[in-house]
N, C-alpha and C positions, 0 to 999 in steps of 0.2 A: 494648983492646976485648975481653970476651967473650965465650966462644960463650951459646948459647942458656940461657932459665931452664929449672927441669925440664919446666914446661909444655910447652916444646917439644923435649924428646926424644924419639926415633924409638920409635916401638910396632913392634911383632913386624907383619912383611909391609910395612914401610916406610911405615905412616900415623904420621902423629901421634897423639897418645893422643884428642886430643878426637875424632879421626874415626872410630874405632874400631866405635863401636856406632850412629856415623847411619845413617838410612835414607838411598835417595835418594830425595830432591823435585823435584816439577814443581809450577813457579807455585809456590810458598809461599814465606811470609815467616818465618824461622827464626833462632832464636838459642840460643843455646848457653853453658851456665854451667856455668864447672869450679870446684868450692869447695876450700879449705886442705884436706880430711880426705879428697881424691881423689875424691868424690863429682861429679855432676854432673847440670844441669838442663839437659831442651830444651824450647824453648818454637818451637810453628808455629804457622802460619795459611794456609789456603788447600787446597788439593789435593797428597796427597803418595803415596809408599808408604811401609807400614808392614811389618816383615819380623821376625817372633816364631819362637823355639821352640816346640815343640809345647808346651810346660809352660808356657811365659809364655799360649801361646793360649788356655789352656783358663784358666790361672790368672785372667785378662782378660777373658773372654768376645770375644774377636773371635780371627777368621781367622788362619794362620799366614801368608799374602801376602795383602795387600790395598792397593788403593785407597782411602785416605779422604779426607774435604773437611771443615774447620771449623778448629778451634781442640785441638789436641793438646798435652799436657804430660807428659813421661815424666822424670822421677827414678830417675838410674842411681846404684846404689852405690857404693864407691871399689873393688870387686873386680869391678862390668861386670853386674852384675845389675842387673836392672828391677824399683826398688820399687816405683814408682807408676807406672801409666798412666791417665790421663785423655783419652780424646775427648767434647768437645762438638762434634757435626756427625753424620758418618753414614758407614758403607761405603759405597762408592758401586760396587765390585767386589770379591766374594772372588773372587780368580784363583786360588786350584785347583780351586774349584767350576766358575769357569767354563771351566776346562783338561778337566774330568773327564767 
């Protein structure tokens, strides 16, 4: 028996590599696509948090923390960058706005 594929070897801070760049979610329905060339898809639904760089925020037009609600799709590079972000649904909290 072998140990594991590279899929699952340990990323830096002891996550696996696909956990690396999730948010965490409440209530949502969420999946996760790691492709051959390191890249990777996440696909949600429902109520989650979303957690950006200030460069991915602006890059994006939403909040650097937020609560959002609908259908989210982010396309992450094989080096951990965010090509694409997509929300269909809505903020439903910027939490530093509402910290501030």
């Amino acid at each position: 028996m072998g140990g594991p594929a590279d899929p699952e070897l340990v990323a830096a801070g002891g996550q696996l590599p696909d956990q690396v760049r999730e948010s965490p979610v409440v209530g949502i329905a969420a999946s996760l696509g790691a492709h051959p060339d390191g890249s990777a898809t996440f696909l949600g639904r429902g109520t989650g948090f979303e957690i950006l760089t200030p460069a991915d925020a602006q890059r994006f037009g939403l909040p650097n923390v937020s609560v959002v609600a609908g259908a989210l799709t982010e396309q992450d590079g094989p080096d951990g960058t965010i090509t694409s972000l997509l929300l269909h649904g809505h903020i439903q909290v910027d939490v530093c706005a509402a910290l501030s």
